[in-house]
N, C-alpha and C positions, 0 to 999 in steps of 0.2 A: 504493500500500500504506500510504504515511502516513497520509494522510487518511482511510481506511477506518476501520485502528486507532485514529486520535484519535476519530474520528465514534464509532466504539464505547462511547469511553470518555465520553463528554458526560455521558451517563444514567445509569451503570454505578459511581461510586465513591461520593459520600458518599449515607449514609443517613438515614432519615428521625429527628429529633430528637422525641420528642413531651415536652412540656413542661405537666406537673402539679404541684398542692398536695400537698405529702405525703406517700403511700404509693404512688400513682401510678406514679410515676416509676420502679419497676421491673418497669410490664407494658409493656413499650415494646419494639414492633418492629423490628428495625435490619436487610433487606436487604443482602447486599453490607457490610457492614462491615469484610470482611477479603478488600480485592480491593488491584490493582497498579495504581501510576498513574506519569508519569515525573515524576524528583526535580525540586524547584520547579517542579512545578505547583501553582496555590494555585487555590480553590474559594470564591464568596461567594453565600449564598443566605438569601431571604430567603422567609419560609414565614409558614403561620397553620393553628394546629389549634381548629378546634371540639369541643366535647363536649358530650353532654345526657347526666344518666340519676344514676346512685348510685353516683358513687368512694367510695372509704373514705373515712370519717370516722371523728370519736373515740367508739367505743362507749359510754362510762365518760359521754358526755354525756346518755343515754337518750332520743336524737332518733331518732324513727324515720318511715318512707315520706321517707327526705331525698329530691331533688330538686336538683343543680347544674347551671346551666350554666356553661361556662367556653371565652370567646374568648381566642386567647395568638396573637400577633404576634409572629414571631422573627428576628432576624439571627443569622448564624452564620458563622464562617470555617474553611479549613482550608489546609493544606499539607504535599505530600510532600517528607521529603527524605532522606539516607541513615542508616544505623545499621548499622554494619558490615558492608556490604556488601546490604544486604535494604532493601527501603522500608519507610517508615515514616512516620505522621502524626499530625499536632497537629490540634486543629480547636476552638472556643470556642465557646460558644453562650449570647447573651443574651435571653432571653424578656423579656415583657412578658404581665401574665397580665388579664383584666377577672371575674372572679365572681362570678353571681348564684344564688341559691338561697333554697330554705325545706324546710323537715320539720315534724314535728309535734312538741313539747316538753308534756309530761300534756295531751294531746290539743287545746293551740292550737298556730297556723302560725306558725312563727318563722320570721325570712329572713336575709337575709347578704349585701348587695351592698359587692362591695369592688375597686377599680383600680389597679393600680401594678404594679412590678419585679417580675419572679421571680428566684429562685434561679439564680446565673451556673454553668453545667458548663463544663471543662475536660476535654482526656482527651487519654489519648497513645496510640500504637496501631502497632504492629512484626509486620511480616509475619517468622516468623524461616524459615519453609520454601517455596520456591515463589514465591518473590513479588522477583526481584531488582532491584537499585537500577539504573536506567536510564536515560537522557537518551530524549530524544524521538524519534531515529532507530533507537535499538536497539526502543524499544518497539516500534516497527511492526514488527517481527517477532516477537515476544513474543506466543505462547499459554498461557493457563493451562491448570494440570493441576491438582495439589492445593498449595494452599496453606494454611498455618499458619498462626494469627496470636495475639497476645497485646494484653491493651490494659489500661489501668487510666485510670476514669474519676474524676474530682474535683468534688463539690457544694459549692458553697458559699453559708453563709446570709446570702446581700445582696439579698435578695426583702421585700416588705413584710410584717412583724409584730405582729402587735398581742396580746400576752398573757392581754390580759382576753376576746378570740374565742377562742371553739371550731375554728371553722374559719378559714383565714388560707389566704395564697397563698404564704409560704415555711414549711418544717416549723424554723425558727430553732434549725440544727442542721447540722457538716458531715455530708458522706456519702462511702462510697468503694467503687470497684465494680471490683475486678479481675473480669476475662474472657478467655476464650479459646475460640477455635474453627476448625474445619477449613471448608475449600472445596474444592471438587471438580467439577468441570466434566466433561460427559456429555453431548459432542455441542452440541447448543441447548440442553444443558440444566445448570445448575451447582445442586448440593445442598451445603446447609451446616446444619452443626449447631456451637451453642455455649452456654457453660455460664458460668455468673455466679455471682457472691458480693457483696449491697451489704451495707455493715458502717455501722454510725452511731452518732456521737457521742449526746452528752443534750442534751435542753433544759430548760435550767434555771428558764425563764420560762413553763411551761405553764399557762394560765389561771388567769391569781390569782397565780404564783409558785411552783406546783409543778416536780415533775420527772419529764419524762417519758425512760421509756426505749424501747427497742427491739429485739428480737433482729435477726441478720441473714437477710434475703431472698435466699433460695438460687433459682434459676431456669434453666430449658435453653431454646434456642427453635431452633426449623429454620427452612428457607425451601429451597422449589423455585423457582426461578427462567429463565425461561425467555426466549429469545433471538427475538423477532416478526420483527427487521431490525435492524440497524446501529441502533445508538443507541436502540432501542427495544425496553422488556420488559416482564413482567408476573413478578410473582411470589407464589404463595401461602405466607402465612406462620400457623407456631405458636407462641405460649409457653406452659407450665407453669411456675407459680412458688408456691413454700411458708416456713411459716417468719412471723419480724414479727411476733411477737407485742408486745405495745406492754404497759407497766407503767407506773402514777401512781403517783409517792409509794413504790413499792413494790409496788402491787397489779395484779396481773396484770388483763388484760379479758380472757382468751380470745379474741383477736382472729385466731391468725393464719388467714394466707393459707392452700388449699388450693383453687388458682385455675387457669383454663387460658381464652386468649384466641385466637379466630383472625381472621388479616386477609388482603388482598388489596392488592396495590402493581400501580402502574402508572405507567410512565414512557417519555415520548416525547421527543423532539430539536426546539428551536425554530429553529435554527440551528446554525452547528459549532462556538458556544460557550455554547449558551445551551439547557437543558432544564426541562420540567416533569417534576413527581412525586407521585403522588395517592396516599394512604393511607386505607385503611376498617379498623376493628377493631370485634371486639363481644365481650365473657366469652360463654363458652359453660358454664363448671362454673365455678360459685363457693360460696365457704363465707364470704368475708369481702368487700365492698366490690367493683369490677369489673363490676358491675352498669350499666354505661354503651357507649356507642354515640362512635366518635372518630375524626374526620376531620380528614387533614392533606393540605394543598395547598402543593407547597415550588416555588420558581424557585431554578434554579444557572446560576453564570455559572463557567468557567474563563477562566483566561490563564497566562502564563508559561510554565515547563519549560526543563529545561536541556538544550539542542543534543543 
């Protein structure tokens, strides 16, 4: 029964990170975000998202038919451990982002090849219903039913910048993203729905030495999630997300989102501590930027846990 329940959870707890310039950053997928794992277990994976197509950029630049690509290389870590009683997890994520692109500027090809850091997330994350704090033996007997969970994420701008670009690989500004959402387990099958808020500082250095602002990115996303065998799943996922409108100086673009993205996850067991996890996403209704195609391919290692 131990082994059953660990082998379960190889594929099953952290979720996929997708790691963008910008505005990006709050159509992002997250499967399983608010599942149970036993306290000190820690989680280290090492991923790489591709993108082709048109993320948002700065309106206010008058570039239009843009074109990004963008390869990001990520390490990441996580671990559970207690909060009164309920598990709870930390988990860091350092990107490395490569970006190539061009658009059209009064109808010449401008381009944009740029390499370095991206922006470091943090985030913390507390099942407070359903989800209780467990060492590794009690887990083997641990089924989910509905679980709770709350989390609040932290961006920070130590990505590379350059203020005289339009386009850059960090948005040279923090970010803060509380969330919350339900899980619910139905057979083979677990449904979750959750709902977000990213809030953002200014940047005080936007091209030339403006200031740019931002409203916040209000966003819901689901996921059916489904059970193939032991350590291996598939799950379809949605987001809707609005709001973000961005200001120069004061002057509004009309920019925001009224966006909705869907994807497809898939995750199998390489051993009984080691899994893969495959991400596909594509906008399907867009009004602003999300106009792009985004594949992530992550490996997780577990160890640890406490008896």
């Amino acid at each position: 029964m131990l082994h059953y329940s660990l082998k379960k959870l190889i594929c099953c707890i952290y979720p996929l990170l997708f790691l963008f310039p910008e505005n990006t950053i709050a159509q992002s997928l997250e499967p399983r975000l608010y599942s149970n794992a036993p306290v000190g277990m820690n989680f280290l994976i090492a991923g790489y998202v591709y993108s082709e197509g048109a993320p948002s950029i700065n309106p206010e630049a008058g570039l239009d038919d843009p074109n990004i690509v963008i390869h990001s290389p990520f390490l990441a870590y996580a671990r559970f451990f207690e909060l009164l009683g309920h598990s709870a997890k930390v988990d860091l994520v350092l990107p490395a982002v490569s970006l190539d692109g061009h658009a059209l500027f009064d109808g010449e090809t401008v381009t944009r090849k740029i390499t370095g850091a991206g922006d470091v997330k943090a985030r913390i994350s507390w099942n407070i219903v359903g989800a209780p704090a467990l060492g590794k033996k009690a887990f083997a007997a641990y089924r989910q039913n509905t679980i709770v969970g709350i989390s609040l994420q932290l961006t920070a701008p130590t990505g590379q910048y350059d203020g005289t670009k339009l386009v850059n690989i960090s948005a040279n500004r923090w970010a803060f993203k509380p969330s919350i959402g339900v899980s619910k387990a139905l057979g083979d099958f677990i449904a979750e729905l959750s709902a977000q808020a990213e809030f953002y500082t200014d940047n005080h250095d936007f091209y030339g030495g403006g200031t740019r602002t931002q409203d916040p990115i209000y966003s819901m996303q689901t996921h059916l999630i489904y059970t193939i065998r032991p350590g291996m799943w598939g799950a379809f996922d949605a987001t809707y997300y609005q709001g973000g409108e961005t200001a120069t100086n004061g002057i509004h673009n009309d920019d925001a989102f009224d966006n909705s993205r869907l994807g497809l996850t898939f995750a199998a067991p390489l051993s009984r501590t080691q899994s893969l996890k495959f991400n596909y996403s594509n906008g399907v209704i867009t009004r602003a930027g999300s106009n792009f195609d985004m594949y992530t391919l992550a490996w997780q290692y577990r160890w640890g846990g406490k008896p």
